[in-house]
C-alpha positions as CSV (number, residue, x, y, z in Angstrom):
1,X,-16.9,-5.2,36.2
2,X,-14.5,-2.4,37.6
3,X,-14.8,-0.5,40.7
4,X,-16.6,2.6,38.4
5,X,-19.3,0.6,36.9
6,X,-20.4,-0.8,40.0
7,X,-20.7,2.2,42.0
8,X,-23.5,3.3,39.6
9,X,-25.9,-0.1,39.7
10,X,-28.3,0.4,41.9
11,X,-29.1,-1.4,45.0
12,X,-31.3,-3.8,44.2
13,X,-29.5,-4.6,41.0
14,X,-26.5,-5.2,42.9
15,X,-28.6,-7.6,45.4
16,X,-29.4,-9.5,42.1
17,X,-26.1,-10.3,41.1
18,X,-24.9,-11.1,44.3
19,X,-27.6,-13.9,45.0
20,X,-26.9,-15.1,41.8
21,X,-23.1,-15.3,42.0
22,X,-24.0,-17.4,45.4
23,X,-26.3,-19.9,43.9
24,X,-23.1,-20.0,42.0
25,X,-21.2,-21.0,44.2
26,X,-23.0,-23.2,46.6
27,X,-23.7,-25.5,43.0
28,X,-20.0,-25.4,42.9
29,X,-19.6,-26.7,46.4
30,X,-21.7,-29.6,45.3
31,X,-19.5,-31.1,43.3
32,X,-15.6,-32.7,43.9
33,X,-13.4,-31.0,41.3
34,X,-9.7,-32.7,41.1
35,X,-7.3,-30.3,39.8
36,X,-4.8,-32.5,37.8
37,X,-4.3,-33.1,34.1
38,X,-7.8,-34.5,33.1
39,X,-9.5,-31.7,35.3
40,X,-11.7,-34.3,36.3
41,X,-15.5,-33.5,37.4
42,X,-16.9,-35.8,39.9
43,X,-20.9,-35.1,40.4
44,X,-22.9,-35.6,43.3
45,X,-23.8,-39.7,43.7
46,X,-27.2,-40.3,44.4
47,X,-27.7,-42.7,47.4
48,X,-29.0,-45.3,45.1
49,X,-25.6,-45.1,43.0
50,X,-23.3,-45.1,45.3
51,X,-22.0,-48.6,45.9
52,X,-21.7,-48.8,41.9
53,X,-19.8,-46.2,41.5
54,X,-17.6,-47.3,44.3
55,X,-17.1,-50.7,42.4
56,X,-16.9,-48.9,38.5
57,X,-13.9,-46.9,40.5
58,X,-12.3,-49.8,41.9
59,X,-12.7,-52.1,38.7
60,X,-10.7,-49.1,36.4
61,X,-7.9,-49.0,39.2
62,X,-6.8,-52.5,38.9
63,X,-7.5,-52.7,34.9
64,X,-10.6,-54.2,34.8
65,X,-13.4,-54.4,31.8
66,X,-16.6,-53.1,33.2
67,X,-20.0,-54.4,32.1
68,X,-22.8,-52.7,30.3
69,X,-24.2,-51.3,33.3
70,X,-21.0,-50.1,34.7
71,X,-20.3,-48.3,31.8
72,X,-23.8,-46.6,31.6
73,X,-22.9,-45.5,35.4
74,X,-19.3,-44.7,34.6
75,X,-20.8,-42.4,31.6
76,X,-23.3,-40.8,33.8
77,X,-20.7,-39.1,36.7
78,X,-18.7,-38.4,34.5
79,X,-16.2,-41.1,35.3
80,X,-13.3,-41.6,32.7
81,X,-12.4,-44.9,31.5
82,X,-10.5,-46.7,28.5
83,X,-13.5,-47.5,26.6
84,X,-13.4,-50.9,24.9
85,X,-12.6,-51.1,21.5
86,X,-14.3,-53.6,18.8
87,X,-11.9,-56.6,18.3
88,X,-13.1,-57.6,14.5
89,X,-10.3,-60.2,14.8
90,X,-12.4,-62.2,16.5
91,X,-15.2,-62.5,14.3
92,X,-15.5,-64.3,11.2
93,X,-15.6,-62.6,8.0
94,X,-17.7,-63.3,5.0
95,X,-18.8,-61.3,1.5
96,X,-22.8,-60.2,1.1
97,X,-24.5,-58.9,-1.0
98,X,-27.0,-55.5,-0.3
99,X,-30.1,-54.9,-2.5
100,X,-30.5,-50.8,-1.8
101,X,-33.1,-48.0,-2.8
102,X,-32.9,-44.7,-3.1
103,X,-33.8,-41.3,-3.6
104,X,-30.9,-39.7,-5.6
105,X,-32.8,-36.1,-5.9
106,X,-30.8,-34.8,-2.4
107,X,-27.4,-36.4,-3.0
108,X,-23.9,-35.2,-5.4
109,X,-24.1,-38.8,-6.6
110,X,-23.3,-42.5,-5.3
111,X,-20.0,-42.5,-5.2
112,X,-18.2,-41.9,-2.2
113,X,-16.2,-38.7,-2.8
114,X,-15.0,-36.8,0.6
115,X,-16.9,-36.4,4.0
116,X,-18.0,-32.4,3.1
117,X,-19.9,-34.0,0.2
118,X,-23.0,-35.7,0.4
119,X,-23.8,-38.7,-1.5
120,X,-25.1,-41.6,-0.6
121,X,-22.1,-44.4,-0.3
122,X,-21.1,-41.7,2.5
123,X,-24.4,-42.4,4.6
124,X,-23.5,-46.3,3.6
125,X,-20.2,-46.7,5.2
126,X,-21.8,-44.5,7.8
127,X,-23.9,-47.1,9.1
128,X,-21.8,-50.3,8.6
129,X,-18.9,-48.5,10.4
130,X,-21.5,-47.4,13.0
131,X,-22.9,-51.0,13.6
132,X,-19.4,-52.0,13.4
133,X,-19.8,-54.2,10.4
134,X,-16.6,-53.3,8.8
135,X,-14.0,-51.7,10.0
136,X,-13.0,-49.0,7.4
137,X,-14.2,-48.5,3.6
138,X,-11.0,-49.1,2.1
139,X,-10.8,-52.9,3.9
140,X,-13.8,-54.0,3.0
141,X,-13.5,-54.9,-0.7
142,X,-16.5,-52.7,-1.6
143,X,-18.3,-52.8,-5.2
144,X,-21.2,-51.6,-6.7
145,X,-23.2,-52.3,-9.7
146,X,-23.4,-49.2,-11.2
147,X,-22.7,-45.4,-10.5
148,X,-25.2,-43.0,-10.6
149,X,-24.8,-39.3,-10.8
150,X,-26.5,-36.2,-9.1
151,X,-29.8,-36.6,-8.6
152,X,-30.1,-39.9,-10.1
153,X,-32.0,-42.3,-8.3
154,X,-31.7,-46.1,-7.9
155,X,-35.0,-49.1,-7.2
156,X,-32.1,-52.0,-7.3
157,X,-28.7,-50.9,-6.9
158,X,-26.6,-53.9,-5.5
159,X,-23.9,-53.6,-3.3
160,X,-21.0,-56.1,-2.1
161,X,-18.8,-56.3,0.2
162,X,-17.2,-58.2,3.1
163,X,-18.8,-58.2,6.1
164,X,-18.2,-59.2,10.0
165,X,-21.0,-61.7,11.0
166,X,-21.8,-62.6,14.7
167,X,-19.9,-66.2,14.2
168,X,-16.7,-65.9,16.5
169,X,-13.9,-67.8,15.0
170,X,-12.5,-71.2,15.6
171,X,-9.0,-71.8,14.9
172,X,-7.4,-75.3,14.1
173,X,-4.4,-75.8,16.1
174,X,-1.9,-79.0,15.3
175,X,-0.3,-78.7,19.0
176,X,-2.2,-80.1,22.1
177,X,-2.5,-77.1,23.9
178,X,-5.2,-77.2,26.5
179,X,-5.4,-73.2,26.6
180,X,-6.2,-73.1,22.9
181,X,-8.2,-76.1,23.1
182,X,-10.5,-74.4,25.7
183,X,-11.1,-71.3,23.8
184,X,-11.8,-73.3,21.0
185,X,-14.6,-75.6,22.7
186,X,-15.6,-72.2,24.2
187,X,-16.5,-70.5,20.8
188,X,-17.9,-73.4,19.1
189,X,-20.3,-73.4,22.4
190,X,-20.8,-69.6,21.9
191,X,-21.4,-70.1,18.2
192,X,-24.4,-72.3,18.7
193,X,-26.2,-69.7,20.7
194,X,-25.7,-66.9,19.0
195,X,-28.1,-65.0,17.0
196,X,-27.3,-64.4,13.2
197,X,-27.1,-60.5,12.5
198,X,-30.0,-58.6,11.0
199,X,-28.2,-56.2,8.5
200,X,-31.2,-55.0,7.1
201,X,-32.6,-54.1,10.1
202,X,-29.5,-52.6,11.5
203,X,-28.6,-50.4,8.8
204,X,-32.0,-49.2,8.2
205,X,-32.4,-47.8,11.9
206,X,-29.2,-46.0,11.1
207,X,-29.7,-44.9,7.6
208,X,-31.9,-41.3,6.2
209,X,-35.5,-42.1,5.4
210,X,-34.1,-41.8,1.6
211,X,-31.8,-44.3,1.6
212,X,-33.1,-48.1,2.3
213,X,-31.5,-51.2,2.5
214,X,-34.6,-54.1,1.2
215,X,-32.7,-57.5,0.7
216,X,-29.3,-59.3,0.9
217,X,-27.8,-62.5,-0.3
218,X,-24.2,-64.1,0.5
219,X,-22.2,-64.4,-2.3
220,X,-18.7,-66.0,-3.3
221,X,-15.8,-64.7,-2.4
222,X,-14.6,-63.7,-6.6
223,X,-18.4,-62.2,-6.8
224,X,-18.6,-58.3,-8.0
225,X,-21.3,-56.5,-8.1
226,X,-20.1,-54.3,-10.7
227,X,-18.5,-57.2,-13.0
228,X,-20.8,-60.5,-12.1
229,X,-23.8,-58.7,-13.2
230,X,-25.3,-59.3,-16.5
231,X,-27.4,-56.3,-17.4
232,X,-28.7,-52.8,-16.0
233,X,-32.1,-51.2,-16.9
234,X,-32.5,-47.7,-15.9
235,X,-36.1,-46.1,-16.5
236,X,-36.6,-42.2,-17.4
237,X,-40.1,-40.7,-16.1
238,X,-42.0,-38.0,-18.1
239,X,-45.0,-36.6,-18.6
240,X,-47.0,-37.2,-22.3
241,X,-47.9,-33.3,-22.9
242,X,-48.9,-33.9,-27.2
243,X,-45.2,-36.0,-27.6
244,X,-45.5,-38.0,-30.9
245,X,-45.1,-41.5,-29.2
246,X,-45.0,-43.3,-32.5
247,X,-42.2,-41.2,-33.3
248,X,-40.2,-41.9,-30.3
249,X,-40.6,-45.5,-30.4
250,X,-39.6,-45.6,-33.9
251,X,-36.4,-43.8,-32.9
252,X,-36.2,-46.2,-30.1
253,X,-35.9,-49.1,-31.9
254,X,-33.6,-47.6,-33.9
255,X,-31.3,-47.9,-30.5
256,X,-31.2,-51.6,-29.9
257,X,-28.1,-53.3,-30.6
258,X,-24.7,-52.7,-31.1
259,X,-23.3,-49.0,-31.8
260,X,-20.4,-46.3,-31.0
261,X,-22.4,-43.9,-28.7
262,X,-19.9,-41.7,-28.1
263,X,-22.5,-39.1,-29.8
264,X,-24.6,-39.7,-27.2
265,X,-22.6,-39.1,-23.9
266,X,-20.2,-37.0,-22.0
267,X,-16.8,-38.1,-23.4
268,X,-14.4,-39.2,-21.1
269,X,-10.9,-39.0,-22.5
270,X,-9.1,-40.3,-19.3
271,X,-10.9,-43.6,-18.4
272,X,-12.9,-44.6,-21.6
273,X,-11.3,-45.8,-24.8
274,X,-14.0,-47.7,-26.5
275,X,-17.5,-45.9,-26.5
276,X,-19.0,-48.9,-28.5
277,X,-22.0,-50.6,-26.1
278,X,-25.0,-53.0,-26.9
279,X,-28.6,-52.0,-26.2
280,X,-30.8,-54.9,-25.5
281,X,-34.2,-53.1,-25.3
282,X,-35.5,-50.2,-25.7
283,X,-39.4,-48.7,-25.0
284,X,-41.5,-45.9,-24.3
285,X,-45.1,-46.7,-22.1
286,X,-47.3,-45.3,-20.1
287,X,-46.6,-45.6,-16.6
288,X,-50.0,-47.3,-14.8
289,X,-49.3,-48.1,-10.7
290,X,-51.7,-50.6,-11.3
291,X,-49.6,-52.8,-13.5
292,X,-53.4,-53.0,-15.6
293,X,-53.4,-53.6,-19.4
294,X,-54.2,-51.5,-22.0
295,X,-56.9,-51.7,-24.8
296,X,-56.1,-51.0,-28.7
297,X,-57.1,-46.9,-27.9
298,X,-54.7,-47.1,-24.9
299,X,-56.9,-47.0,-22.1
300,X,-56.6,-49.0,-19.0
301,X,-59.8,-51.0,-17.7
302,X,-59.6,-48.3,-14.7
303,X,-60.9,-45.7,-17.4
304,X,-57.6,-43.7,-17.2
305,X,-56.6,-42.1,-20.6
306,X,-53.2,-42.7,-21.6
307,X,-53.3,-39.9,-24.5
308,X,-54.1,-37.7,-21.7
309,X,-51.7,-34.8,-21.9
310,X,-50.9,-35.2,-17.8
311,X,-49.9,-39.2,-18.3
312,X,-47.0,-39.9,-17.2
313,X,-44.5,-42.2,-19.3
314,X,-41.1,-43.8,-19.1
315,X,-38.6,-44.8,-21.3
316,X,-37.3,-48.3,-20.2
317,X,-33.5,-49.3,-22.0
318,X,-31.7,-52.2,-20.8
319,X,-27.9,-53.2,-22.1
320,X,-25.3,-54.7,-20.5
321,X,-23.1,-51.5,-19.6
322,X,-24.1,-47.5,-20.5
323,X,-21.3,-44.3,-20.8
324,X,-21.5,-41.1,-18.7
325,X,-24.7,-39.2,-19.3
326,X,-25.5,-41.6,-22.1
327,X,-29.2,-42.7,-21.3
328,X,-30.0,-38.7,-20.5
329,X,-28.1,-37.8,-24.2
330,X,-30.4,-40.8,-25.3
331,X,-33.8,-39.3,-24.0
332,X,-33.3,-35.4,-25.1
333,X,-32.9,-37.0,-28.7
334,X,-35.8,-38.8,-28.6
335,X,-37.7,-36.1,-27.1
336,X,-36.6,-33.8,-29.7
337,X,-38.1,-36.8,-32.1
338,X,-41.3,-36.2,-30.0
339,X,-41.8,-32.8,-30.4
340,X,-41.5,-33.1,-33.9
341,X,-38.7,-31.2,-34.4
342,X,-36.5,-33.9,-36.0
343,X,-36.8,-37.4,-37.3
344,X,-36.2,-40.7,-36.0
345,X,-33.9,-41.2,-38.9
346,X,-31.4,-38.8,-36.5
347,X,-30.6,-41.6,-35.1
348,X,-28.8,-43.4,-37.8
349,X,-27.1,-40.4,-38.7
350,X,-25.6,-39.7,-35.2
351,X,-24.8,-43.3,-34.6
352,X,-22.5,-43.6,-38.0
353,X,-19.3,-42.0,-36.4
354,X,-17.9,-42.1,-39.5
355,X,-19.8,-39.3,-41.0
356,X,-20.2,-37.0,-37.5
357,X,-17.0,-37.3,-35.6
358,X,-18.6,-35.5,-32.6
359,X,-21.7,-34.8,-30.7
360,X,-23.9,-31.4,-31.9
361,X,-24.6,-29.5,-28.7
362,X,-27.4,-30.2,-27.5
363,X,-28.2,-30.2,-23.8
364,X,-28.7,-33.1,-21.2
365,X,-32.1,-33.7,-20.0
366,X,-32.8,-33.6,-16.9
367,X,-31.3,-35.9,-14.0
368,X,-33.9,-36.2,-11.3
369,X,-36.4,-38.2,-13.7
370,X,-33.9,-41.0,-14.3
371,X,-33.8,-44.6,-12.0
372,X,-31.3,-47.4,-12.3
373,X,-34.6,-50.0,-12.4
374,X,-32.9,-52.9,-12.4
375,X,-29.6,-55.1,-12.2
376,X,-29.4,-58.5,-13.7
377,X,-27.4,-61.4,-12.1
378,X,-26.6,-65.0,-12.3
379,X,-30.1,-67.6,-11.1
380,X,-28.6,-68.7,-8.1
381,X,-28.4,-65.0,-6.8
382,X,-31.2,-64.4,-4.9
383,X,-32.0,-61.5,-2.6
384,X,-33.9,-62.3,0.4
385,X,-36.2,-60.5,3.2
386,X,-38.4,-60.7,6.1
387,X,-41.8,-59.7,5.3
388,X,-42.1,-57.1,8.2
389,X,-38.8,-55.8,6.2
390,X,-40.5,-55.2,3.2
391,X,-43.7,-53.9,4.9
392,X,-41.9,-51.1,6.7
393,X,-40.2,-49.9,3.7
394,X,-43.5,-49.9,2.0
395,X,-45.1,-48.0,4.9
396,X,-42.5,-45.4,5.0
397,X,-42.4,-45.0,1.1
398,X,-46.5,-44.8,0.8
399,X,-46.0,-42.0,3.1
400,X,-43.9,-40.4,1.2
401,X,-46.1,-40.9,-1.6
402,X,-49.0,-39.4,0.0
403,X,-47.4,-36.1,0.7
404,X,-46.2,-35.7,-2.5
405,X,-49.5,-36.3,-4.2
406,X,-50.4,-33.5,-1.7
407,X,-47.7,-31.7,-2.9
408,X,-48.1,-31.5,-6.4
409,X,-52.1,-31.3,-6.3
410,X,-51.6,-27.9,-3.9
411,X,-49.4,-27.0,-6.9
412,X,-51.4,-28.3,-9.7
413,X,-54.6,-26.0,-8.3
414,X,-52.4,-23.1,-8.1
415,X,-51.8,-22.6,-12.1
416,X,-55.1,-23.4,-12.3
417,X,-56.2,-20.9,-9.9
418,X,-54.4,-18.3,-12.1
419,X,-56.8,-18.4,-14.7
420,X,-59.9,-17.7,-12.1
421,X,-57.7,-15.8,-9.6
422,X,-59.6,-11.7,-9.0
423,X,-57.1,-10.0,-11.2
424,X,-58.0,-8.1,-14.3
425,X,-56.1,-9.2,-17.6
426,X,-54.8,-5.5,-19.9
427,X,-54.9,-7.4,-22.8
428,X,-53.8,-4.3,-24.9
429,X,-50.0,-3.6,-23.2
430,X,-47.6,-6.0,-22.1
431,X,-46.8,-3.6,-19.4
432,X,-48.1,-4.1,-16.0
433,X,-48.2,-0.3,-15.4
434,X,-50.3,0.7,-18.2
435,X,-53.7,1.6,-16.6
436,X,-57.0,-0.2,-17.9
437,X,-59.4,1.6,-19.4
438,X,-62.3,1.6,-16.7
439,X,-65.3,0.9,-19.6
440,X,-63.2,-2.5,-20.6
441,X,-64.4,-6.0,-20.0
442,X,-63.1,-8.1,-17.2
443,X,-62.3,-11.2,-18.3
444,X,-60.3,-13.5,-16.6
445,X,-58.6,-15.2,-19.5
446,X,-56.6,-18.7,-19.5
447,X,-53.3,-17.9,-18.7
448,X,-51.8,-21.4,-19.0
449,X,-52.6,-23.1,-22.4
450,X,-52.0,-26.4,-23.8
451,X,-49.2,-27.0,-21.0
452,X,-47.2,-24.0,-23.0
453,X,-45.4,-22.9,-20.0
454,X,-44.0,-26.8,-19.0
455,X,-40.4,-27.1,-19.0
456,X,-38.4,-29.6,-21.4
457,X,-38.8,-33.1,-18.8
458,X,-42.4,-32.6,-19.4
459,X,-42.8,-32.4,-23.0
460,X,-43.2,-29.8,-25.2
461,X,-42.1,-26.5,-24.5
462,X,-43.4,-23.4,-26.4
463,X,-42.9,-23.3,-30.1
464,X,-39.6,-21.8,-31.2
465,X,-37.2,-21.7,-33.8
466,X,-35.2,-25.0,-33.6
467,X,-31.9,-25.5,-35.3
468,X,-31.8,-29.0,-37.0
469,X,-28.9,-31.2,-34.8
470,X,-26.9,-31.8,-38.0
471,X,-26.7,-28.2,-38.4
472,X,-25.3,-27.2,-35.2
473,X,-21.9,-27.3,-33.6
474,X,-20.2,-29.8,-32.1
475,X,-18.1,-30.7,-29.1
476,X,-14.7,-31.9,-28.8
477,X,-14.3,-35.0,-30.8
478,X,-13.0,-38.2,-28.4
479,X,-9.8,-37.7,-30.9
480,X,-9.4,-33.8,-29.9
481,X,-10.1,-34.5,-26.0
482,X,-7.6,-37.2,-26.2
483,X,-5.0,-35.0,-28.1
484,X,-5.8,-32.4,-25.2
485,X,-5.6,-34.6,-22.2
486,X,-2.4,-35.6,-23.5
487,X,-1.2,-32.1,-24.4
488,X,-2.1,-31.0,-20.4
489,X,-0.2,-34.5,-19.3
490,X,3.0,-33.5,-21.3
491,X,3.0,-29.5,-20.1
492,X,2.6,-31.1,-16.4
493,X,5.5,-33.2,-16.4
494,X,7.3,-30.4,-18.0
495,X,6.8,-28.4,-15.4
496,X,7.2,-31.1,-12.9
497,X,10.6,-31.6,-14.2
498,X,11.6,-27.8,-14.5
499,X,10.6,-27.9,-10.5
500,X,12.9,-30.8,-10.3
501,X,16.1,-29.4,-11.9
502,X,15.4,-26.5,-10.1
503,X,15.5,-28.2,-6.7
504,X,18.4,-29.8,-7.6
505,X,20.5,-27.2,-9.0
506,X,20.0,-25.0,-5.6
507,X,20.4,-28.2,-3.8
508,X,24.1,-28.6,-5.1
509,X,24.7,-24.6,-4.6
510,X,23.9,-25.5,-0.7
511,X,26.1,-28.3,-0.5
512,X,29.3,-26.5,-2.6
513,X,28.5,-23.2,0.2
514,X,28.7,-26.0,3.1
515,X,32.0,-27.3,1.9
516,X,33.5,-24.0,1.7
517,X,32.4,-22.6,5.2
């Protein structure tokens, strides 16, 4: 503020500021500031701290480690100091196994891809490097048992990976030293005491409310969870809406065993050669949370109605390995088989590579209905956990439950509300500005009928025209994408060697001008 601007406050505004700049400065004058390097601010002590911080001061002078409470003091006033760092060397190392859930529906994916994306093997490493369990993702011989994409959720994913326990290591020495001795005798007497690591616990406390952590297991050290595991099951969720079941179980079965299902996935040319994999199982029922059975008209004991056009179902497919996309390529088939719109002989036809080289075009269904359910392993693999483990996980999860039935039953009322909502229905223009006659009937007519308006997870969608799959167009055959990929690799190094002659040639022109200076 120049000398102008001040001469037209007024007085008491000027009185104002001045206080305030003083209650500026006497806080200032309350506090040591040393002007070197570091810029170092010292706050008042209290009385109470005083001889603490005296002895913090004196212990980082002469280079010594402070304990937990110094360090809370130290952190408190300010009071730089060379903060400890972890010493994994010391611990003992050995390879576990994670049993983890999650909510896919908020994530790009499992796969850890760069810190600006989310997905959930970020959040993972997260917490162990947090709890200091490992010390960075690329030491720690990480595996998983399968990879999900976007929005893809997961009941039993298994993770491995080696691990720092709480044991501290005892080394075997052939000389008679008496210092190494010592140490030794000191960490096997440490070892008894301590406590073993809950890493359940300790990653759960660190992780989102999405993403839980509900058994583990140690393993061998040659144990993968990706290659040591036998079979994956993935369920898909949707809701009955008039689908032909028969139909779709027919096609299902149609599925099992061995067959090239390259017309049923995203092809990828770069890392997939051989798109030939083995379904073991295949099935479309009604999901009941009740685990009851159901009579010969498919009604649970419970009095539900499992032809009920709101039911929910799931397709359940196990097999020992699936391609990209290939279980969502699998479901809008069979859906399409549902709605009537083509047989379940389809699935021969796309299966026989021989006759259709490539897949028609048919969209993906959607990702958010889609779990990895379940990963198969050897007997002696068992995953274990407390039982106040499992009930807070349970608690935490029936919660979420809970609001979502809220959820969708607020929603649920809301379409229905449409249809007794106080608006009058012109059911002689398709033009909301048309006027109504003032003589005509109000009648509040059903707006939403027989689920029309549902979107493709649900069911049925309108009736349209639908072009048979064998009539359409296709993609890229795996042959074509290959030829491609190949195509782009050859026209890279090209270029890559173009660059390089180019570099070299003016390289040489440099050196000939340096020789002639």
């Amino acid at each position: 503020m120049d000398k102008v601007e001040l001469e037209k406050l007024e007085k008491d505004e000027i009185i104002r500021q001045f206080l305030e700049i003083q209650n500026t400065l006497s806080y200032l004058k309350n506090q040591s500031i040393k002007d070197n390097n570091d810029k170092e601010i010292t706050i008042i002590v209290k009385d109470q701290d005083k001889k603490l911080v005296k002895t913090v001061k004196n212990k980082i002078k002469n280079g010594e480690k402070l304990t937990k409470k110094e360090r809370k003091i130290a952190n408190k006033y300010n009071i730089p100091y060379e903060k400890r760092k972890f010493d994994f060397s010391k611990y003992v190392t050995k390879k576990i196994a994670f049993k983890v859930l999650y909510l896919g529906w908020n994530y790009h994916g499992l796969a850890y891809n760069t810190e600006e994306i989310d997905t959930v093997e970020k959040y993972f490493f997260k917490a162990l490097i947090r709890a200091k369990l490992i010390e960075d993702r690329s030491t720690c011989n990480f595996d998983r048992s399968g990879r999900t994409d976007t929005g893809v959720s997961a009941f039993s994913q298994v993770f491995s990976l080696n691990i720092r326990t709480n044991e501290l290591i005892e080394t075997v020495s052939n000389n008679n030293n008496d210092d190494s001795n010592n140490e030794n005798n000191k960490n096997k007497e440490k070892n008894k005491n301590r406590k073993k690591l809950e890493y359940c616990k300790i990653l759960n406390s660190i992780l989102p409310d999405d993403i839980r952590v509900i058994g583990s297991t140690w393993v061998d050290d040659d144990f993968s969870a990706r290659f040591s595991c036998t079979y994956r099951t993935y369920k898909y969720f949707f809701i009955h809406n008039n689908l032909n079941i028969e139909k779709m179980q027919e096609g299902c079965n149609k599925l099992i065993g061995g067959h090239d299902f390259r017309n049923f996935c995203k092809i990828d040319a770069v890392n997939v050669m051989n798109y030939k994999r083995t379904i073991l199982g295949c099935t479309i029922q009604p999901f009941d949370l009740n685990n009851e059975v159901l009579n010969d008209e498919g009604i649970s004991p419970n009095g539900i109605d499992t032809h009920n056009p709101d039911m929910v179902y799931t397709m359940t497919i196990k097999g020992y390995g699936f391609l990209w996309h290939q279980v969502r390529c699998i479901f809008s088939v069979l859906r399409l088989i549902g709605q009537e719109n083509e047989e379940p002989d389809i699935i021969d036809h796309l299966t026989d590579v021989d006759k259709i080289k490539a897949r028609p075009k048919y969209p993906y269904s959607e990702e958010y209905p889609l779990v990895l359910w379940d990963c198969g392993y050897d007997d002696s693999i068992k995953f274990i956990a407390t039982k106040e483990l499992t009930r807070t996980v349970q608690e935490l999860y029936e919660k979420r439950y809970q609001k979502f039935l809220i959820d969708s039953s607020v929603i649920k009322l809301m379409s229905q509300g449409l249809n007794y909502s106080n608006i009058i229905i012109n059911k002689k223009s398709t033009n909301e500005n048309d006027m109504i006659d003032e003589d005509e009937e109000q009648v509040h007519t059903v707006i939403w009928k027989d689920h029309e308006c549902r979107g493709s997870v649900l069911g049925k969608r309108k009736k349209r025209s639908h072009v048979p799959l064998l009539e359409r167009p296709t993609c890229a055959s795996v042959e074509d994408q290959i030829k491609n990929f190949n195509e782009k690799k050859r026209m890279k190094y090209q270029q890559n060697l173009e660059n390089y002659n180019k570099f070299k040639l003016l390289n040489k022109q440099n050196n000939n001008n340096d020789q002639k200076d």
